[in-house]
N, C-alpha and C positions, 0 to 999 in steps of 0.2 A: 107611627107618629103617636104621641101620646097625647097632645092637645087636637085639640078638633081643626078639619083645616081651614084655614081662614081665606077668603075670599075677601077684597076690596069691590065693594060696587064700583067705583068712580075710578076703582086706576086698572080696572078689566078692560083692555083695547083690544075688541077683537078687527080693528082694521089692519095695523101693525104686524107683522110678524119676525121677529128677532132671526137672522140668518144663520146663527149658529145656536145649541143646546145653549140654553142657561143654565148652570152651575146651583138649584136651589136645593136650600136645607130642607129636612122634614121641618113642619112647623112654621114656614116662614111664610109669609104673603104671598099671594098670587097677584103678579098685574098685568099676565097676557096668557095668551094660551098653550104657549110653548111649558110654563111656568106651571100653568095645570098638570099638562104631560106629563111634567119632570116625578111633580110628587106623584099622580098617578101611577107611573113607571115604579118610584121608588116604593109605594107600596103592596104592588101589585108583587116583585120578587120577595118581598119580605116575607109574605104571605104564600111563598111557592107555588102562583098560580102561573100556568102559561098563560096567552095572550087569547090562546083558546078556550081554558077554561073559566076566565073570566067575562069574557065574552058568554061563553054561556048562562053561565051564572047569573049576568046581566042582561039576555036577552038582546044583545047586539050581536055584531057582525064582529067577526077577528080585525077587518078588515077596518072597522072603526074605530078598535083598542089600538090599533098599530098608528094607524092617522092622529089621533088623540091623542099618544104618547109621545109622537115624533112632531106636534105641532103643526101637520101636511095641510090643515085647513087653516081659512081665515077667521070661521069660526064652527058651533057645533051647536046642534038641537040642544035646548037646558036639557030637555027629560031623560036625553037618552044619558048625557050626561049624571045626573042626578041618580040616575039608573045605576050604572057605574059605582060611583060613589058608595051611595048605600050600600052594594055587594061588597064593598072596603071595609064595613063598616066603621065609615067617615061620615064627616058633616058638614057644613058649609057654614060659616059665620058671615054676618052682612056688620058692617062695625064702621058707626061714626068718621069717618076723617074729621080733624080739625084742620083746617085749611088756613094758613098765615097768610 
């Protein structure tokens, strides 16, 4: 991903869970957790890490990059998440909605 990844406060529903993967771009909004996953997922092979070794990397469990990536929860600790991230090195944007 070349731009940093962006994050919607307000359209993050971690109640929700989408039953099938969504389909998202590098780059593009996040508005549920599944949608996390995806880029997670998407950047994690970019960067030819297994599931394991980014786990390590990040100090989590495989067992949580796997859950993480496939959306398996309703939702996820920020840190350990954040955790994650960083080893991407990725970022998180928090960005205005204008709401009509």
């Amino acid at each position: 991903m070349t731009d940093a990844l962006k994050l919607l406060q307000n359209d993050l529903d971690m109640d929700q869970k989408p039953k099938k993967p969504l389909k998202t771009s590098p780059g593009e909004r996040i508005r549920t957790v599944n949608d996390l996953g995806v880029q997670i997922r998407a950047e994690r092979r970019k960067r030819n890490f297994s599931q394991a070794e980014l786990a390590a990397r990040a100090g989590v469990s495989r067992r949580f990059i796997y859950q993480l990536e496939n959306g398996s929860r309703d939702s996820f600790p920020l840190g350990k998440v954040l955790q994650v991230i960083r080893r991407l090195n990725l970022e998180i944007q928090i960005i205005h909605r204008v709401v009509e």
